[in-house]
DRENNU-965066 format. One record per residue: residue in one letter; x, y, z of N, C-alpha, C in turn. Coordinates in steps of 0.1 Angstrom, whole numbers, padded with zeros to 4 digits, always signed. Layout:
// DRENNU-965066
AXYZXYZXYZ;...
This chain:
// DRENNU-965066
X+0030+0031+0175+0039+0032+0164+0031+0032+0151;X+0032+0043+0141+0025+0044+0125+0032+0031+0117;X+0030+0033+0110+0034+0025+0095+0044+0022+0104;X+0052+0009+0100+0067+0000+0101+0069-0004+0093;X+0084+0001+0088+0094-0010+0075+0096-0014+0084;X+0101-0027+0079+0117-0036+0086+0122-0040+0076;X+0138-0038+0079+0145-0043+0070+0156-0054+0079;X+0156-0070+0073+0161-0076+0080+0176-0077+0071;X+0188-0083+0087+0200-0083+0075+0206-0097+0090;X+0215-0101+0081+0225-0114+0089+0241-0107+0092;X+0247-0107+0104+0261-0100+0105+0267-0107+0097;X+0279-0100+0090+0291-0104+0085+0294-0102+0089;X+0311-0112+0086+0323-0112+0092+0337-0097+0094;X+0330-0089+0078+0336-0078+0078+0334-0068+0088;X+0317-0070+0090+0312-0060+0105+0314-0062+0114;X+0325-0075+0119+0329-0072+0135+0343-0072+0137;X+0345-0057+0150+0360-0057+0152+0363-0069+0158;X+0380-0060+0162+0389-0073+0164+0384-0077+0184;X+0374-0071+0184+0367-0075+0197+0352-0092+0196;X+0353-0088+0182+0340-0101+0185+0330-0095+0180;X+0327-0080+0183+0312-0075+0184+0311-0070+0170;X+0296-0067+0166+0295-0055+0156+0301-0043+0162;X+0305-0038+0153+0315-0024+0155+0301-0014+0151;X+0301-0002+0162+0291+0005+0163+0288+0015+0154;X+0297+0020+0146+0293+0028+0135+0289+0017+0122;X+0290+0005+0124+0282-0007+0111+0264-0005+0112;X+0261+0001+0123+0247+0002+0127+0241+0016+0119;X+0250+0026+0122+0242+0037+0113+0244+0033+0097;X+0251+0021+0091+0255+0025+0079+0236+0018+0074;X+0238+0004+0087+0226-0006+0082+0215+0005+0082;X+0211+0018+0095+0201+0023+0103+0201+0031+0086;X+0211+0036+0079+0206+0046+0065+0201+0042+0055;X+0206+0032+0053+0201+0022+0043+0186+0016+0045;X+0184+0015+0056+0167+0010+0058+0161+0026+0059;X+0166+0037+0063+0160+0047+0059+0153+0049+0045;X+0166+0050+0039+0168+0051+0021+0151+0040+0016;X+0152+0030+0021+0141+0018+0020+0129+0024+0023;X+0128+0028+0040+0115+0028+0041+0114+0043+0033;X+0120+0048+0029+0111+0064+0027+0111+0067+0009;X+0120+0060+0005+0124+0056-0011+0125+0076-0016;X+0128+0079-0025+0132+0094-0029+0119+0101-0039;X+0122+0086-0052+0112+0097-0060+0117+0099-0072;X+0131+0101-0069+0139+0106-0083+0155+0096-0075;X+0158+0090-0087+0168+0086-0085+0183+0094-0081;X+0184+0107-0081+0191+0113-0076+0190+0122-0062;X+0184+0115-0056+0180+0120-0040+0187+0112-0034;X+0191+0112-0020+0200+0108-0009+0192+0116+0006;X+0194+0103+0015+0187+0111+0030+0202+0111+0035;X+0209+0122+0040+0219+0126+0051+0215+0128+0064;X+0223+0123+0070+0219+0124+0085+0220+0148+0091;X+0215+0147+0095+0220+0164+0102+0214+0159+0119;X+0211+0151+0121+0213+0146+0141+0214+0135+0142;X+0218+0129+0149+0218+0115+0150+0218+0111+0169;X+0207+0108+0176+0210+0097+0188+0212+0083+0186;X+0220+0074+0190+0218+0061+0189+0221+0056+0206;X+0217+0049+0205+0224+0040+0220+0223+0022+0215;X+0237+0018+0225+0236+0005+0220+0233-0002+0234;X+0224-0013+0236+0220-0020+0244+0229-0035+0248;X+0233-0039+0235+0237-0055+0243+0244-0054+0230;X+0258-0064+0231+0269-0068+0218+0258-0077+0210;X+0264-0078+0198+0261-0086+0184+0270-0094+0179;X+0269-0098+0176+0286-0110+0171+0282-0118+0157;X+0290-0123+0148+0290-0124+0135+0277-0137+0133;X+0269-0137+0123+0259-0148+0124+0244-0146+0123;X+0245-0132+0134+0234-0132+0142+0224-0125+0131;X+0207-0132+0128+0199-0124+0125+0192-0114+0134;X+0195-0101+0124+0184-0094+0131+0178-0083+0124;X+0169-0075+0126+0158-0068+0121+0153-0055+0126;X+0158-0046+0115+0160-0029+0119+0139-0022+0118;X+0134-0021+0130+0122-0015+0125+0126-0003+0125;X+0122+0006+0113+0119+0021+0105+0105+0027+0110;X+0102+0042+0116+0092+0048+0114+0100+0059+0114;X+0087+0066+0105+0091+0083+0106+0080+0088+0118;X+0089+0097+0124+0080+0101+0142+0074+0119+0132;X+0079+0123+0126+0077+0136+0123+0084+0141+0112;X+0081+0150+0100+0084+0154+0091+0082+0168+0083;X+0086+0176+0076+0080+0186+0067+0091+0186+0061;X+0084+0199+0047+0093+0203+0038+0106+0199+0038;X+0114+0200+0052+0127+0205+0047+0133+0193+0054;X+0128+0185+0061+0137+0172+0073+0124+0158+0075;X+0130+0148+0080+0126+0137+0084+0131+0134+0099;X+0124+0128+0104+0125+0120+0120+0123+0109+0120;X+0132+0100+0119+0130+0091+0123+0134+0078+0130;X+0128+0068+0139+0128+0060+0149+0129+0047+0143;X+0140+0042+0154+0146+0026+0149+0148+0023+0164;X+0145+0005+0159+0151-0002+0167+0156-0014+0162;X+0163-0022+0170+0172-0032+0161+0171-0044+0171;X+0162-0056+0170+0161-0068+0178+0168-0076+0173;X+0174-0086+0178+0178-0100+0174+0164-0108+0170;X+0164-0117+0161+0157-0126+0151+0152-0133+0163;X+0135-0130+0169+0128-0135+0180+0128-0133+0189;X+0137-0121+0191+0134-0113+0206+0128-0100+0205;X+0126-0094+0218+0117-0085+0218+0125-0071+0217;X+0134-0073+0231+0141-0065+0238+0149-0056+0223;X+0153-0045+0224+0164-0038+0211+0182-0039+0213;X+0185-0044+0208+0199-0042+0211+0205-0029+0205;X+0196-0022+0197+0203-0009+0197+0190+0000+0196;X+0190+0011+0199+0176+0022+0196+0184+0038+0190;X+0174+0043+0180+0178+0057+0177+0168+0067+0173;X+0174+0076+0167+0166+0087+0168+0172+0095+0156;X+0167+0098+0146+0178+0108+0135+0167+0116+0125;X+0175+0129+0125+0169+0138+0116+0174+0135+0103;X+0170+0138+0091+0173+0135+0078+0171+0146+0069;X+0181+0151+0059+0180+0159+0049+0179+0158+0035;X+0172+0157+0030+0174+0154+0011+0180+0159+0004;X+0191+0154-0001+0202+0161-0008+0198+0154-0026;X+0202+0162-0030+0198+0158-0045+0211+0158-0051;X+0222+0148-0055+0235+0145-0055+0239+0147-0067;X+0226+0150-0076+0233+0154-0086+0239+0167-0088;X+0231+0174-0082+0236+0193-0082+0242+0193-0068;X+0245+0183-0058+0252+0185-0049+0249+0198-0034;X+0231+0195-0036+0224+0206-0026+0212+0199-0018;X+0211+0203-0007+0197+0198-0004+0181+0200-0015;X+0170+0193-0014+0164+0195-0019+0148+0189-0010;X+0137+0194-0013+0125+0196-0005+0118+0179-0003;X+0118+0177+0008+0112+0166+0012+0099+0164+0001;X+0096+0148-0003+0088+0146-0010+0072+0140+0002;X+0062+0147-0005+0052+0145-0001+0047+0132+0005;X+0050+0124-0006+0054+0107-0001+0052+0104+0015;X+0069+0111+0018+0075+0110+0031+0073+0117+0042;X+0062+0131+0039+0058+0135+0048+0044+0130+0049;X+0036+0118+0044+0026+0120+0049+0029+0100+0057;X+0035+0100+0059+0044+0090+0068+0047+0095+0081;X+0047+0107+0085+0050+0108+0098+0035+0107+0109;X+0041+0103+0120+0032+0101+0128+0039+0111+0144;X+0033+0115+0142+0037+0126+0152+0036+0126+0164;X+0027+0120+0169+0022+0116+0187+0028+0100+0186;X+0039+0098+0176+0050+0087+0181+0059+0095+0189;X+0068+0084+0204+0079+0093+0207+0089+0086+0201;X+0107+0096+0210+0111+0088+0201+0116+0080+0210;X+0123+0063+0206+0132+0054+0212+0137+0052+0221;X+0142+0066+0227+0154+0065+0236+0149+0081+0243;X+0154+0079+0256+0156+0095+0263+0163+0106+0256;X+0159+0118+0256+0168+0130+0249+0181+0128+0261;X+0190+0136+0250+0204+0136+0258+0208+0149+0266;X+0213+0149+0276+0218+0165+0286+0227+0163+0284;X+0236+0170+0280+0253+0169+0278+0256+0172+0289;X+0268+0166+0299+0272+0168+0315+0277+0178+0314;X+0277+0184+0330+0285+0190+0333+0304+0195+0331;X+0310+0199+0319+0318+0198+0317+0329+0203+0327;X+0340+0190+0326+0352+0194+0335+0363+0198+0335;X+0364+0205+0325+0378+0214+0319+0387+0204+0312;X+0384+0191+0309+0392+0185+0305+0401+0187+0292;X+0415+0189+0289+0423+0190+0281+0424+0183+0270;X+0427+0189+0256+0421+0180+0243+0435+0174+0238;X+0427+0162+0229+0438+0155+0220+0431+0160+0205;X+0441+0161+0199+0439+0161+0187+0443+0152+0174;X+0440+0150+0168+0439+0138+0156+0434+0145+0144;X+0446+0140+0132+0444+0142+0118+0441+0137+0109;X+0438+0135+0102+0434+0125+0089+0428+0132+0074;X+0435+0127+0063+0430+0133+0049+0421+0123+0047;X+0411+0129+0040+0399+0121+0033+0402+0110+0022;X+0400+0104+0025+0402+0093+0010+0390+0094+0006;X+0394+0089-0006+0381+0085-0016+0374+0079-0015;X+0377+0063-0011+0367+0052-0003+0359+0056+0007;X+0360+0066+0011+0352+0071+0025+0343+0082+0021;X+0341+0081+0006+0326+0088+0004+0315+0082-0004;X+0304+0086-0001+0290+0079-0003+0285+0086-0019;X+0275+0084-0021+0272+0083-0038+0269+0102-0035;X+0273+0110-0023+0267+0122-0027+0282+0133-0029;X+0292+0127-0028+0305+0128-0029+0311+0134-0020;X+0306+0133-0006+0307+0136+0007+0310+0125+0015;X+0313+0128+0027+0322+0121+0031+0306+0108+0040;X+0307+0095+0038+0298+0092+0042+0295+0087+0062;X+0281+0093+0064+0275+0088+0077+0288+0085+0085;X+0283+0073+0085+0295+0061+0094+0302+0064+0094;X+0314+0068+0086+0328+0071+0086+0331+0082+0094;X+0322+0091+0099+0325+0101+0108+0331+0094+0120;X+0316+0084+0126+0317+0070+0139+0331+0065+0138;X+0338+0055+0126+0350+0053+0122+0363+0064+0128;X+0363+0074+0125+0369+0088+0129+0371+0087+0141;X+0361+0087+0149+0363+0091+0166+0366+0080+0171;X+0362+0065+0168+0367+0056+0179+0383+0055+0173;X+0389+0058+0163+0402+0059+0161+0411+0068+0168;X+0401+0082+0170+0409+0092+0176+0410+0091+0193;X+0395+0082+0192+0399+0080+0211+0409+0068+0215;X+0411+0055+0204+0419+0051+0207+0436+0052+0207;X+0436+0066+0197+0447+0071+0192+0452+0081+0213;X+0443+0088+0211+0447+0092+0222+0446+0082+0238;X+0445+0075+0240+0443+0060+0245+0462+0059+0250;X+0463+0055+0234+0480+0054+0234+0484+0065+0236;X+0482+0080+0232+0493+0084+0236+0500+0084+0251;X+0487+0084+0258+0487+0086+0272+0493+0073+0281;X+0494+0062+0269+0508+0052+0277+0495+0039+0280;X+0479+0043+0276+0471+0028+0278+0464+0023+0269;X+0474+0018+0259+0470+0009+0246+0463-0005+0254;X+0457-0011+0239+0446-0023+0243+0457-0032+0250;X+0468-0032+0249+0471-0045+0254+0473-0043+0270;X+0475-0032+0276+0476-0023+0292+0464-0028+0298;X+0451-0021+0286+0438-0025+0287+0433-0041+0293;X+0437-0048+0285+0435-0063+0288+0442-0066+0301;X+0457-0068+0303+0461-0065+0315+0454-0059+0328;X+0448-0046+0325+0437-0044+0335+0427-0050+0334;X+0423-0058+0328+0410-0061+0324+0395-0050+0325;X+0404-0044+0319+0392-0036+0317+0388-0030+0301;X+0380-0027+0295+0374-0019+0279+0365-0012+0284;X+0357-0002+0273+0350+0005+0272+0341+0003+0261;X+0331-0003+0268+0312-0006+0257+0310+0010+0253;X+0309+0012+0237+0299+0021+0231+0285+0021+0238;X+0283+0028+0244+0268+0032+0249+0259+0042+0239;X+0268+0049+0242+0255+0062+0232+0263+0068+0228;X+0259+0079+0213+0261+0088+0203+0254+0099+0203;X+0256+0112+0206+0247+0124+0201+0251+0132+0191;X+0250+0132+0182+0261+0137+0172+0248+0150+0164;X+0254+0156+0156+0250+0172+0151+0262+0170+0138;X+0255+0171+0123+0265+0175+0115+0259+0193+0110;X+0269+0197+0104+0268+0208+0099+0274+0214+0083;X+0286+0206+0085+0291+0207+0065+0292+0193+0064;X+0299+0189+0052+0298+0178+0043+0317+0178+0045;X+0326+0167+0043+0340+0171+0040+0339+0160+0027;X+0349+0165+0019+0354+0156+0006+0365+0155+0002;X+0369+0141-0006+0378+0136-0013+0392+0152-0011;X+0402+0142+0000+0412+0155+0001+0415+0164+0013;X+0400+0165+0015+0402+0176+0028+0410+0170+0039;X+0416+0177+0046+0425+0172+0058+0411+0176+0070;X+0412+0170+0082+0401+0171+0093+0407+0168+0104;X+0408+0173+0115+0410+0177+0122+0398+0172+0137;X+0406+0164+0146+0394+0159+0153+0398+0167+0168;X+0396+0172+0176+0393+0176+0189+0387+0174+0199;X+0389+0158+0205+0385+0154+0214+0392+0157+0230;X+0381+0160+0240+0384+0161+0251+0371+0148+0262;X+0378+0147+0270+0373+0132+0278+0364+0141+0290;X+0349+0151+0288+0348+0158+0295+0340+0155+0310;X+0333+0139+0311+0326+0136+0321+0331+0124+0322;X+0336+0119+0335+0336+0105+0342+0340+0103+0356;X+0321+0094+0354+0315+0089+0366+0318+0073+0367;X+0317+0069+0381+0318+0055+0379+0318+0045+0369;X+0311+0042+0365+0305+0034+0354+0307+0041+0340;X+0305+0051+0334+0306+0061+0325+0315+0068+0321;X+0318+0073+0310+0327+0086+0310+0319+0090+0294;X+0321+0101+0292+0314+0109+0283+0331+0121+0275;X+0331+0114+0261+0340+0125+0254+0330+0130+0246;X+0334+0142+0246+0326+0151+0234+0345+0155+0221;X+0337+0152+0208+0347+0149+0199+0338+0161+0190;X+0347+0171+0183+0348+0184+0170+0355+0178+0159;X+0346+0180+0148+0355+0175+0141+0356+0190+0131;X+0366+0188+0126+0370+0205+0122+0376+0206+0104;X+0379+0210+0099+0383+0208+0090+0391+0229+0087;X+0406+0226+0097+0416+0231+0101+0415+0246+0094;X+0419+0243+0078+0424+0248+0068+0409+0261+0067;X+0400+0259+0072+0387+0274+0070+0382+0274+0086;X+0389+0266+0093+0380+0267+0106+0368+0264+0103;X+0362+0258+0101+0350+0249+0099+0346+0239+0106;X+0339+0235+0115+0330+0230+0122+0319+0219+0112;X+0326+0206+0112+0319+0197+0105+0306+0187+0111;X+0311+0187+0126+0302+0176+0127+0306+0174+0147;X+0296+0174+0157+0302+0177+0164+0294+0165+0175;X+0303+0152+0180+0295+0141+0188+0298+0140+0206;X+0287+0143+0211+0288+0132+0227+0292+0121+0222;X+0301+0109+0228+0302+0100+0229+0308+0091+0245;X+0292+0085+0249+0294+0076+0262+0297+0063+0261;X+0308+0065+0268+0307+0049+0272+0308+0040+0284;X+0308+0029+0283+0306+0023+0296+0312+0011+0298;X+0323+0014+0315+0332+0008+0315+0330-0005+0323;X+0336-0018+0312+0332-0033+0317+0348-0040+0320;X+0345-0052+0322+0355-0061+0322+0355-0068+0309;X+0369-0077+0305+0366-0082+0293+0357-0092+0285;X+0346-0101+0300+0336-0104+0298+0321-0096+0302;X+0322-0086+0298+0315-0076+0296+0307-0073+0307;X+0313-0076+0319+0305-0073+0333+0306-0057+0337;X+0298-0049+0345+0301-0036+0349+0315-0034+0357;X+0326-0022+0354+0335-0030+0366+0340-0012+0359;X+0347-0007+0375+0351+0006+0369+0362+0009+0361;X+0366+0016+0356+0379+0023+0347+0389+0024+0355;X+0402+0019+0353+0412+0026+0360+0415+0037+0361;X+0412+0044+0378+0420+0055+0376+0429+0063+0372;X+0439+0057+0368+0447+0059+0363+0449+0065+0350;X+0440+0060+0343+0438+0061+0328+0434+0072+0330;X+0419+0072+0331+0408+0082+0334+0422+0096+0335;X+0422+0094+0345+0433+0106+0353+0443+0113+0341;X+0448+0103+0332+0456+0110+0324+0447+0116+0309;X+0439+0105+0306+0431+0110+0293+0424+0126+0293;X+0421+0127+0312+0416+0141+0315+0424+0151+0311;X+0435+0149+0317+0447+0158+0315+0455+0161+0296;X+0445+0152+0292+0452+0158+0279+0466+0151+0265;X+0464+0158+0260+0476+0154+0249+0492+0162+0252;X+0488+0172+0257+0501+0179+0262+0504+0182+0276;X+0498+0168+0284+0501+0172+0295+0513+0176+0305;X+0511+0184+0315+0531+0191+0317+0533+0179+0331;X+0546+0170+0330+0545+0163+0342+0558+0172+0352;X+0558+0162+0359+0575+0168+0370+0581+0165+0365;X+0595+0172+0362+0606+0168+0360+0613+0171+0343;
């Protein structure tokens, strides 16, 4: 590993859902911000945007806990950044979360990308790997999509007047829990089975920016699940130009409510496959 920032932070109370844990899109908000740190701009009107992102989460976090984001850039030029994180609890070794993210320099005042500063590319270390395994997207299973709408508010954009990082993450675990219910297995069904679904991993790819207004458009289908696993791949769209905003794998992995391995109801599974408009008997 080259050069190492760390940037240390203590959970708040605001960062965890109504589960206990850090809520997993609070990680990319911390993971940008120690970007922003380790790589600094230059000119005060620069911004690093994510254009890839892998993350995987290893073990829950709960409100209290210190812990400590290490930063390296694995690779860089002109036009992008790479770089590797991991996130230990305060005296351990092991990561409770690892990632991998490309980065673009947007210069916010003219509202365009702009050329990586010299600074930051001579920070890459190249014969670093990165964190985590590259991702194979599975075999897809014809699975049937839900769809989910939402207008942009204002609060949900970052100083580049786009719609910020995280709030994408925000987006999809809404739309999967949205489609969750429709299918008749809201949290409380869930508990009753005793069963939830751990955030494991993120592969995500953005491609435009959305802002203050736009309506978006999410397209989730539930396209892989295995025992232990299932895998939704989520589109996020922005309806009105057919536009292709930002496009995530998201795995997860299915426990009991004391977070033991334990499988998904078939049941569930069976319907989320089938869709938002599924045709029944009768």
């Amino acid at each position: 590993m080259g050069s190492v920032f760390e940037y240390p932070f203590r959970v708040r109370t605001d960062e965890c859902d109504s589960l206990g844990h850090v809520n997993n899109a609070v990680y990319i908000r911390h993971l940008q911000q120690a970007t922003i740190d380790a790589l600094g701009s230059g000119d005060e009107d620069t911004f690093w945007n994510a254009r890839r992102l892998a993350i995987q989460y290893h073990a829950p976090v709960r409100y209290g806990d210190e812990l400590r984001i290490a930063t390296w850039v694995i690779d860089a030029d002109e036009s992008l950044v790479v770089s590797g994180h991991e996130v230990t609890l305060r005296g351990k070794i092991a990561p409770v979360v690892s990632a991998r993210i490309e980065w673009v320099c947007r210069d916010y005042s003219v509202g365009r990308p702009r050329r990586v500063p010299e600074s930051c590319i001579a920070l890459a270390e190249a014969h670093v790997s990165a964190p985590l395994k590259p991702f194979v997207p599975p075999r897809d299973n014809g699975a049937h999509p839900f769809r989910w709408r939402h207008r942009v508010r204002r609060y949900e954009l970052d100083v580049t007047d786009r719609v910020a990082t995280a709030v994408y993450f925000n987006w999809l675990e809404e739309a999967t829990v949205w489609a969750a219910n429709v299918v008749g297995w809201p949290l409380e069904r869930m508990k009753d089975e005793d069963s939830i679904t751990f955030q494991y991993r993120h592969d995500a790819e953005f491609f435009e920016g959305a802002s203050h207004g736009d309506e978006i458009e999410i397209v989730s289908r539930l396209i892989s699940v295995k025992p232990i696993r299932g895998t939704w791949v989520h589109e996020v769209l922005r309806p009105v130009t057919e536009t292709l905003l930002m496009r995530d794998y998201s795995t997860g992995a299915f426990v009991d409510w004391k977070g033991k391995i334990k499988p998904a109801p078939a049941a569930m599974m069976e319907a989320l496959v089938q869709g938002e408009f599924a045709q029944t008997d009768g």
